[in-house]
N, C-alpha and C positions, 0 to 999 in steps of 0.2 A: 188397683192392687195386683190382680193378677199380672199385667207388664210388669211390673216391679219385683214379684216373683219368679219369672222370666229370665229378667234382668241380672237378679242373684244367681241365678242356678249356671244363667252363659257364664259370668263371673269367674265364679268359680271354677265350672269346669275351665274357661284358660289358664288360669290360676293351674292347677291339675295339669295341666300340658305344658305348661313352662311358657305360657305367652302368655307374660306378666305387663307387657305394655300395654296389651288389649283389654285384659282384666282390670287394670288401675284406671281406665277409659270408662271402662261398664261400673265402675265404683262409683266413682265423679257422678255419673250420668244418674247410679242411685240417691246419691248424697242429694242431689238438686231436686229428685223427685218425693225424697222424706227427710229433710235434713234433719228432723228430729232421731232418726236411729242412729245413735253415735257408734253403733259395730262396725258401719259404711267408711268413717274418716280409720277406726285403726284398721281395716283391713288396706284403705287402701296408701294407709301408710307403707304397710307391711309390702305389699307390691312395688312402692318404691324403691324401699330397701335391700328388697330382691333385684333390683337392676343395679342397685350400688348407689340409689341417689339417696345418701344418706341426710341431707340438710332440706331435701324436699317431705322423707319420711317423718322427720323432728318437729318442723314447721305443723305437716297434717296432723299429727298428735296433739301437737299445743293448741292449734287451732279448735281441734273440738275441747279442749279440757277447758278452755277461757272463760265459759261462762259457767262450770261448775263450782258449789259451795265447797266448802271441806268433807265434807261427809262421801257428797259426790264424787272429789277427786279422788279418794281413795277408793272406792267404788269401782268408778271407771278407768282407776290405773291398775288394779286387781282383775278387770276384763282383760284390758291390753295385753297385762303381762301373759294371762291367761291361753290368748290368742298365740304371742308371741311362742311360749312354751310350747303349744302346741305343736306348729308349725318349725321350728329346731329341731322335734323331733323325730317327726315326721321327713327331714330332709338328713338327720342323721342315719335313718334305716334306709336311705336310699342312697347313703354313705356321697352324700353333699355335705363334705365336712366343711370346705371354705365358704359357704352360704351359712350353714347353722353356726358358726362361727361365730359369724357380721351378729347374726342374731341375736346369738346370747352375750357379744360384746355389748349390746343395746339393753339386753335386759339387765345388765352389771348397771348399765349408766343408771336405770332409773331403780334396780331395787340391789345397790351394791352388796347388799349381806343376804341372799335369798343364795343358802348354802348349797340347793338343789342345783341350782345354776352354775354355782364354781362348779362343782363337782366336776359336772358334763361340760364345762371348759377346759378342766384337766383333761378327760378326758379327750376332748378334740385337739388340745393342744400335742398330744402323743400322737395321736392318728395322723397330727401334720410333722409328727417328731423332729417336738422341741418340746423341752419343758422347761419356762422360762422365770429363770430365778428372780429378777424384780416384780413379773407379776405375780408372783406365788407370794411373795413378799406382801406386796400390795392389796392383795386377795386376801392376806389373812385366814385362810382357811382353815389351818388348824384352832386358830385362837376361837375361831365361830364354831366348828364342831363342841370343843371343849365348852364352849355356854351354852349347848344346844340340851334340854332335857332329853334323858334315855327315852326310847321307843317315840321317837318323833321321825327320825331319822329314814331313810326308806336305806332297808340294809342293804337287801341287792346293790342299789347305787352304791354304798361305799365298798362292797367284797369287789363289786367290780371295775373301781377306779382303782382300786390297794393291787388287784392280778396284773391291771395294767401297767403302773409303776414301776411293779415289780418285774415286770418282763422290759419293759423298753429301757429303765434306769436303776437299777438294782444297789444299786452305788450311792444312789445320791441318798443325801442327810434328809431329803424330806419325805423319804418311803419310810422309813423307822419313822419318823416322826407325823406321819399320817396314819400309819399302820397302831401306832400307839395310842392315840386320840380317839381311833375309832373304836377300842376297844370297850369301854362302857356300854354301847352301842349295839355289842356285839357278842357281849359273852353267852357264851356255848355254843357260838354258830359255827358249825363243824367245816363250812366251806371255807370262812375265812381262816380259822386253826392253818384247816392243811394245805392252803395256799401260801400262808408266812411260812409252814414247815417246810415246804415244796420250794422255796425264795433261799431258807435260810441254806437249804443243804445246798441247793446250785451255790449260793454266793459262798460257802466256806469249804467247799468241796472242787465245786470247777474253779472257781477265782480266786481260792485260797488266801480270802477274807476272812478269816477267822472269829476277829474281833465282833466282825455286825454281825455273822452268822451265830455268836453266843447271845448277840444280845436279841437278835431274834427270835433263837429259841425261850430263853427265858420268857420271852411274852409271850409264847403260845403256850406256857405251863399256867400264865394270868389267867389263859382263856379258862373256862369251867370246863375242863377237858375229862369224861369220865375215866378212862384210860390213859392218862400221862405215859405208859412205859417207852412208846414210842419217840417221842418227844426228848425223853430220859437217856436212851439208849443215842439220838442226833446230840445231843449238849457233850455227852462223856465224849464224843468223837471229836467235836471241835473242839474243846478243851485241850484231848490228846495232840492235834494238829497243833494245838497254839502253844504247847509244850508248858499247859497248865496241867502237871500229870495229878495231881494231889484232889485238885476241881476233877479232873475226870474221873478218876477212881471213886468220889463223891457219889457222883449220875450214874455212876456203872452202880454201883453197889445198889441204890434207892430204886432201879430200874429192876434189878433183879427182885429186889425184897418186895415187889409190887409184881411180878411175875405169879401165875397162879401153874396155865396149862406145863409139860414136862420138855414140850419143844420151845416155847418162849424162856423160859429158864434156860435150857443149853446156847441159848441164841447168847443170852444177859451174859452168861455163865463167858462165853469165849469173849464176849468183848474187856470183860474184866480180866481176863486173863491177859490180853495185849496191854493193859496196859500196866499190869503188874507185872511182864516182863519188859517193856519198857524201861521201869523204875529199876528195873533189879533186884524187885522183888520176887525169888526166886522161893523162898520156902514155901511163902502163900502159894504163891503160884502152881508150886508141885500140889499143894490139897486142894486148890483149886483143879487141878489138873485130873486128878485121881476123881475126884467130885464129878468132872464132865464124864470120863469111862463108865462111871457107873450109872447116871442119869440116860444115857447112850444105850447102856447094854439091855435095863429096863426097856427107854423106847421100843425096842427094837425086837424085844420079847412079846411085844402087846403094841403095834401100829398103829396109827389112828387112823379110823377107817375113812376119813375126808381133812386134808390140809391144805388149805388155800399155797399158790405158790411163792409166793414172800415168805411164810415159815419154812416151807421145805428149802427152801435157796437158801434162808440162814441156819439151817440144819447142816446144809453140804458144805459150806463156807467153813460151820465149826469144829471140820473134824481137820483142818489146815494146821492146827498148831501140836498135831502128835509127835511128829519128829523131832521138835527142838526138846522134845524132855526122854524121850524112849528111842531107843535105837532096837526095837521090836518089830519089825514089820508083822508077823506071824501075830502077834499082838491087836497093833492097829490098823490093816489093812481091810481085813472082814469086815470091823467095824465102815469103816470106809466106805467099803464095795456096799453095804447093804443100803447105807442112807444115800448112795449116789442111786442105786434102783430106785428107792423109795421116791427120793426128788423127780427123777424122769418121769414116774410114774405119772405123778402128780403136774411136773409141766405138761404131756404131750396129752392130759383130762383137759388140764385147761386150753390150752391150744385150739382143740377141737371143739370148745364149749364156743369159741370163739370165732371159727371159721376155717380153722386150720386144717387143711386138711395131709394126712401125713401120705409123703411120695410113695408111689409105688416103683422102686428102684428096677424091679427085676424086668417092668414093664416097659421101661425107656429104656435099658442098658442092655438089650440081649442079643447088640451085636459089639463087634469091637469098634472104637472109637477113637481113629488119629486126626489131629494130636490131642492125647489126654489133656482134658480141662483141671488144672486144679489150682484148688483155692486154696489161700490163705485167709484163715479172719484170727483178727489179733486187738488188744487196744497198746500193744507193746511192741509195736512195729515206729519205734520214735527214739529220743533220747533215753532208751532203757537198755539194760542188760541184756534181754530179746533180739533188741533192733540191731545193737551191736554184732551179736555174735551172730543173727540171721543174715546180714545183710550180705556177706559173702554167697550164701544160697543164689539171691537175687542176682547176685552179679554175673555167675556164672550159668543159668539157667540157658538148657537152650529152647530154645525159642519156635523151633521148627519141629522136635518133637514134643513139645507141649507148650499149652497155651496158659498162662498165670495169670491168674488172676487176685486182686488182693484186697478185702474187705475189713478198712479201717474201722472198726468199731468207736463210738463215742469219739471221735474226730474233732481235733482241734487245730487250727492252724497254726504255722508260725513254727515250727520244726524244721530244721534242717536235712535232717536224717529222714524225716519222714516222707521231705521232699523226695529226698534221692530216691528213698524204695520206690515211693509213688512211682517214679519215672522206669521202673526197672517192670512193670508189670502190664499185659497186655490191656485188661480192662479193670479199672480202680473204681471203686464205693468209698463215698468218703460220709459212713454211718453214724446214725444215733446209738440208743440203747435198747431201740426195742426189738428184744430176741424173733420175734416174729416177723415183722417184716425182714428182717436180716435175712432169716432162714428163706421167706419167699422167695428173695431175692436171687439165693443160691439156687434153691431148688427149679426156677426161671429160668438160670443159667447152664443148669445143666451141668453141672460141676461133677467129674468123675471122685475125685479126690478130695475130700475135704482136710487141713491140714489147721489145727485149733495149737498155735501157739499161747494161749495161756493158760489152760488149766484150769485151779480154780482159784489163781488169782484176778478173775475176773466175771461177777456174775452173768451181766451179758451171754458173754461169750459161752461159758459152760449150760447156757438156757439156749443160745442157737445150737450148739452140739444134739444135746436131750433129746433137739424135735427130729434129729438124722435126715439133715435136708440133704444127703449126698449119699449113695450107694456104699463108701469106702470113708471111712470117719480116721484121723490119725491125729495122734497127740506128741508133740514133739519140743524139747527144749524148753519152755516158759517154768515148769515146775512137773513133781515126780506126776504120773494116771492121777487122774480124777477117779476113778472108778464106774462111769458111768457104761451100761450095758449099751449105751449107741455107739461107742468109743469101738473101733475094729482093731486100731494097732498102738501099740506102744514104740516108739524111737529109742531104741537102747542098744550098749555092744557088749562085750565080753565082762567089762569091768564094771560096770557102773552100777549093773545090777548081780547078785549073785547067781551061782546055775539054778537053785532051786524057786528064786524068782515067782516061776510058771504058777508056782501051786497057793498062791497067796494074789494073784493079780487077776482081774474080770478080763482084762482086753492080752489081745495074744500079744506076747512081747516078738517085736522085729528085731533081732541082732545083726547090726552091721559088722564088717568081719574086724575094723580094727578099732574106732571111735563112732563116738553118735552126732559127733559135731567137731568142725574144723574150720579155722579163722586163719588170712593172711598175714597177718600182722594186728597191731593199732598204732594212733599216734602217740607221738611221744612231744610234748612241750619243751617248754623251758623250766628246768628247775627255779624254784622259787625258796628254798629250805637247803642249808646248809648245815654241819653237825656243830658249828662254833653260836651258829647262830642259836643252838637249843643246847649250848653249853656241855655237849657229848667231845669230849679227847678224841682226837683224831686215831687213836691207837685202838679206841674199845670196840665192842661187839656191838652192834645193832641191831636188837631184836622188834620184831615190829607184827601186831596185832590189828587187822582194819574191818573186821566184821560190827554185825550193827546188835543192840544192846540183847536185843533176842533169840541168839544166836551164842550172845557168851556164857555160857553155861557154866555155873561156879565151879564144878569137878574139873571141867579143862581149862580154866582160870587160875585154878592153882596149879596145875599140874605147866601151866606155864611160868608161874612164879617161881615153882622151884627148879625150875632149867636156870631162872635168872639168879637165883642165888648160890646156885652150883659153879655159874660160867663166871670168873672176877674179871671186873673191867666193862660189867655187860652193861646195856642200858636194855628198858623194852618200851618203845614207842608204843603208844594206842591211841585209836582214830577214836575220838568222842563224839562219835554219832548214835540217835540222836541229840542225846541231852548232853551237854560238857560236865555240867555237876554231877548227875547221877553216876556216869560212867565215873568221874575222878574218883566218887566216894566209893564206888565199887572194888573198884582194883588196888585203892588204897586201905583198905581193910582188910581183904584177902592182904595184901604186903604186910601188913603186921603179923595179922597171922603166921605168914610163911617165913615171917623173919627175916622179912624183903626191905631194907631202906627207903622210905619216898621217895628221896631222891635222885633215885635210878630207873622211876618212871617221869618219861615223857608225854606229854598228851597232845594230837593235834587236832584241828577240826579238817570238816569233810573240805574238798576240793574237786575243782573242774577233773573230769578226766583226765586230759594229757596231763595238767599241771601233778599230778598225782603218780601218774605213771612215769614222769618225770622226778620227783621226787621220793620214786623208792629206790633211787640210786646210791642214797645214804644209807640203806638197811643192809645187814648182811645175813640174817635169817628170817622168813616168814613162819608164823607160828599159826596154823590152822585150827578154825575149833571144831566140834563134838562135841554130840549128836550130828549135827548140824553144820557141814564143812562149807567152803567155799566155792564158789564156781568162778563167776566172773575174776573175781581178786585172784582168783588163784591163775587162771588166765593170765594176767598182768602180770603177776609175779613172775610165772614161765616166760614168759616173752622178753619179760629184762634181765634175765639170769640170774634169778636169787634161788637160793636153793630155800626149799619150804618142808616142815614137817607134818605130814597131815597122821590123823588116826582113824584106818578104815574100818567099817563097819557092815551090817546087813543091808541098810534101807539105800536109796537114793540117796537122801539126805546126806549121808554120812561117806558116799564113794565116788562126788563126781572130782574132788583135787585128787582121786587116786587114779580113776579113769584117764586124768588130763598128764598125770606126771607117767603114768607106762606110756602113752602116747607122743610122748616129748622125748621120753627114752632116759628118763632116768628113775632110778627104784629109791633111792637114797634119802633118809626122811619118808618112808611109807613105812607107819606101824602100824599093829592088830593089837597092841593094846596098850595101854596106858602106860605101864614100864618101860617099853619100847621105845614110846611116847616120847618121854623125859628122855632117855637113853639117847635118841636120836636128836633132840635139840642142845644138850649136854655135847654128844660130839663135834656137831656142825659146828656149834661156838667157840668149843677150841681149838679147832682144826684148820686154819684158815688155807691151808692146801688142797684139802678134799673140797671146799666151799670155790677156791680157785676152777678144780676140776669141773664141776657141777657146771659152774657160769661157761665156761668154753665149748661143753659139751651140749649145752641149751642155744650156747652160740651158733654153733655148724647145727643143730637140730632144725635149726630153722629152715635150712635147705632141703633136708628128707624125712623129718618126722611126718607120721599122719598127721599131729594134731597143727599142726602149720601148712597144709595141703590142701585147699577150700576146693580148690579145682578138682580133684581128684574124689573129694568128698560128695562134689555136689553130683557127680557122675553118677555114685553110689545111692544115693539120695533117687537120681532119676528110675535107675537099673530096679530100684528097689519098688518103687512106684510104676515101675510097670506089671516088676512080679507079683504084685497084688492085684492091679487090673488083671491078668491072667489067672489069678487065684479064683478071682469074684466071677468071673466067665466061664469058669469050669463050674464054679457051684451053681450057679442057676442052668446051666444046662443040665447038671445030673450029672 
């Protein structure tokens, strides 16, 4: 007995050492000395099969099972399997995935419905990434969970075959369809919830799947979720994206009405608001709107003394849509600046709760530093309005007095544009989302200059700002200050913002002496839209409107209708983004109103850039809106030589097509106020001489306006970038 014990233990331990031919040697050797222990024939099956001799393993199995009764078989194939699981598992943590593989293909043969088993098949079958549709088929696996009584189940296993799915095939019909089954199984297990929530946002946010992302979300409301609002607040988005506006206002509304704290309501509170301007639901919107100021001004009277930072982040997010209804700054700006402190606050607790620890600038930077390091971090460094008008910057950058660097946030491949920048920059990140390593990352670098192209359309990005990983913080072109007190400079010139500006902004504003931004040109395509083609007389006016639904504000909506009913002969084009319906019914009701014909509106949808900018060669006035003016489009429009009517106003919002047209050198079409407004697109429409003028004088502009000088800007750009490194070196010396 004792050799025999001996015998096991050498066994084993080769077994343990991966010298499985010596172990299934010292098996044999036991089997012949107790052939009655039947453990000896499956172990040293099991040794076989670990070399790959699979018909030598099957044999040794049958062999001992031959002379057992019924009762026995079951028995002894409830050991095996036993064994068998054991051993799968054991070579799965020691990530021998194509071994536990063999294994559990073996324990399918003999116990094909033992669900524990598929499970960790799918499993391994990802880890060797594939996940293969005839044996999924064949496996049955959904059909055997579905028969399987609740709390039989080992839940872990299924939360952690449903994360894997969902990371490695997000796409495929059998993650909704295994994430669904399991749900009996599962309810109110808070891991699986917010792993499908965590699936659903990637899949209808980054891969703008909409459809699965709905139907995802709906099943993690099945789960016994005590707080839905979460949940509530992701569905009304996909919804919105999938241009279900009616379903999203649905989830917005139920979201908020479940809302309790005064920061979760303004969170609910702004998401309903997009998409009620969306719709062109403009009345609600305003007492919604009025509704947010006041819930704001409360907060803000009585702060809450701890706010995790997900509420503070949808705090700063929701003071974004003040400018499309008030042209106040003095108004909404305060507001602004205090919940952009309040959020920092609250990031750079958590940051530190977490490891972070905040630079000490004045410690590394107290001498002078060539060539100035500075960063860019952007997620709009791509096919966007950003990447567009930046990329001139890049181009012309010199390179020997400073070093650029450019930190793509949330990074996706497969951009053209984004290629190119890539290549214009000394040292490139090509980043997640997490604000903290971002900011490491920088403050590793050593980055004199930090230069936050987005604002606060992008959380990320305004969460690396907050933690002030760089001595010199600048906010430039993406959208008007953020407000936040890590912010040092504001990007602006003469026009953009008004003189009194200073007394309503947290960060100092920088005035460049003529524009804040300057582009070489764009491309131009090939027209694709002809005016016979949109049944427009070659003789009429073409007026044309291309901003998107929240942005057209019904005051200068009519006050564009009735230029059109003033000017005979006219038509007014309007770009139907995003919705084609909404927009038609929109401007088609204001035209009753105004006493405007249908039939003198056009409506187009969106298009590629050039093909765009190519086809605003049939328009012969641009009509800008307010609060709310253009930037980019008004851009395009100067560049093709259309003459445009903007109305200027206090905020950002309301003065960068006025900034762009003194820049270009022409005043003609810039009013102050609504009268003017009409006045001014009344004239251009009948005047096709002055309109002649305009396009000739936009023509030759292109040779020496500033705002067509990229080269000359970017020089400005640098001069100005240094005069701040010499600001900041003066200040910490004293």
């Amino acid at each position: 007995m004792e050799n025999l014990t001996n015998l096991e233990q050498t066994a084993y331990s080769s077994w343990m050492q991966g010298n499985y031919n010596k172990a299934a040697q010292l098996y044999e050797q036991a089997i012949l000395a107790n052939p009655e222990k039947l453990e000896y024939c499956w172990y040293l099956g099991l040794m076989f099969l670990l070399q790959e001799k699979e018909e030598e393993a099957h044999s040794t199995w049958l062999l001992g099972m031959m002379e057992a009764s019924e009762d026995q078989t079951e028995e002894w194939t409830s050991e095996l399997l036993y064994i068998l699981h054991k051993e799968a598992l054991r070579l799965e943590e020691l990530q021998q995935v194509s071994a536990s593989w063999l294994i559990r293909q073996h324990i399918r043969e003999i116990a094909p419905t033992d669900i524990h088993n598929l499970l960790h098949l799918i499993k391994l079958a990802i880890a060797q990434e594939m996940l293969p549709d005839e044996e999924l088929q064949e496996w049955q696996v959904t059909q055997l969970i579905k028969e399987m009584p609740t709390d039989t189940l080992d839940a872990n296993l299924l939360v952690g075959v449903s994360e894997q799915l969902f990371k490695f095939a997000p796409l495929h019909p059998f993650c909704y369809e295994f994430a669904e089954v399991c749900l009996p199984h599962l309810q109110g297990n808070s891991n699986f919830r917010d792993l499908v929530l965590v699936a659903a946002v990637n899949i209808g946010l980054s891969m703008g799947e909409t459809e699965i992302a709905i139907s995802l979300a709906d099943l993690c409301l099945r789960i016994n979720a005590p707080h839905p609002e979460e949940i509530l607040g992701h569905l009304a988005t996909f919804h919105e994206k999938n241009q279900n506006y009616s379903k999203a206002q649905e989830a917005a509304k139920q979201r908020y009405a479940l809302c309790e704290s005064l920061p979760d309501k303004i969170s609910a509170n702004d998401l309903l608001i997009k998409v009620l301007l969306i719709e062109g639901k403009w009345e609600e919107s305003y007492a919604r709107m009025e509704q947010q100021e006041s819930m704001f001004i409360s907060l803000l009277q009585q702060p809450p003394k701890q706010m995790d930072t997900v509420t503070a982040s949808r705090l700063l997010t929701a003071t974004f849509y003040f400018p499309y209804f008030w042209d106040e700054p003095r108004r909404t700006r305060p507001i602004q600046n205090q919940v952009a402190e309040l959020f920092q606050n609250c990031a750079q607790t958590y940051a530190k709760s977490k490891g972070y620890k905040l630079p000490q600038h004045r410690e590394r930077n107290s001498i002078n530093t060539k060539p100035l390091k500075i960063g860019y971090v952007s997620n709009s460094l791509r096919k966007h309005s950003v990447g567009w008008m930046a990329r001139w910057l890049f181009q012309y950058h010199d390179h020997r007095r400073f070093e650029i660097y450019g930190y793509f946030v949330d990074y996706k491949p497969g951009d053209s544009l984004q290629d190119w920048l890539i290549s214009k920059v000394d040292r490139v990140y090509k980043l997640g989302a997490d604000s903290q390593d971002i900011a490491t990352q920088i403050v590793a670098d050593g980055i004199d200059i930090l230069v936050d192209l987005d604002s606060l359309t992008l959380q990320a990005t305004y969460q690396v700002m907050a933690l002030k990983p760089a001595p010199i913080q600048v906010t430039w072109l993406g959208l008007d200050a953020s407000g936040l007190p890590a912010i040092d400079y504001y990007l602006a010139d003469p026009y953009v913002l008004p003189d009194d500006a200073e007394d309503y902004y947290s960060e100092k504003i920088w005035r460049f002496p003529q524009t804040y931004i300057a582009v070489d040109g764009f491309e131009v395509g090939v027209p694709t839209r002809r005016r016979q083609d949109l049944d427009i007389p070659a003789d009429a006016v073409v007026y044309y409107s291309g901003q998107t639904s929240s942005k057209r504000h019904p005051e200068t909506a009519r006050s564009q209708l009735k230029i059109i009913k003033e000017v005979s002969n006219s038509y007014f084009l309007i770009k139907t983004w995003p919705d084609v319906d909404i927009v038609k019914d929109f401007f088609r009701q204001l035209a009753d109103a105004e006493g405007v014909e249908r039939d003198r509106l056009r409506f187009l949808p969106n298009e590629p850039e050039e093909t765009h900018r190519a086809n605003l060669g049939i328009v012969d006035v641009v009509l800008d809106t307010y609060p709310y003016s253009g930037a980019t489009t008004t851009f395009e429009t100067l560049w093709m030589g259309i003459p445009i009517v903007t109305r200027v106003g206090q905020q950002w919002a309301a003065r960068n097509s006025y900034t762009m047209m003194m820049n270009a050198g022409v005043t003609e079409g810039i009013a102050w106020t609504e009268e003017e407004y009409i006045n001014w697109g009344i004239r251009l429409g009948n005047d096709s001489e002055l309109r002649k003028q305009i396009y000739w004088r936009l023509m030759n502009s292109r040779k020496t306006a500033p705002l067509w000088n990229a080269e000359k800007f970017t020089r400005q750009m640098e001069d100005a970038y240094q005069q701040m490194w010499e600001n900041y070196l003066q200040s910490i010396r004293g």
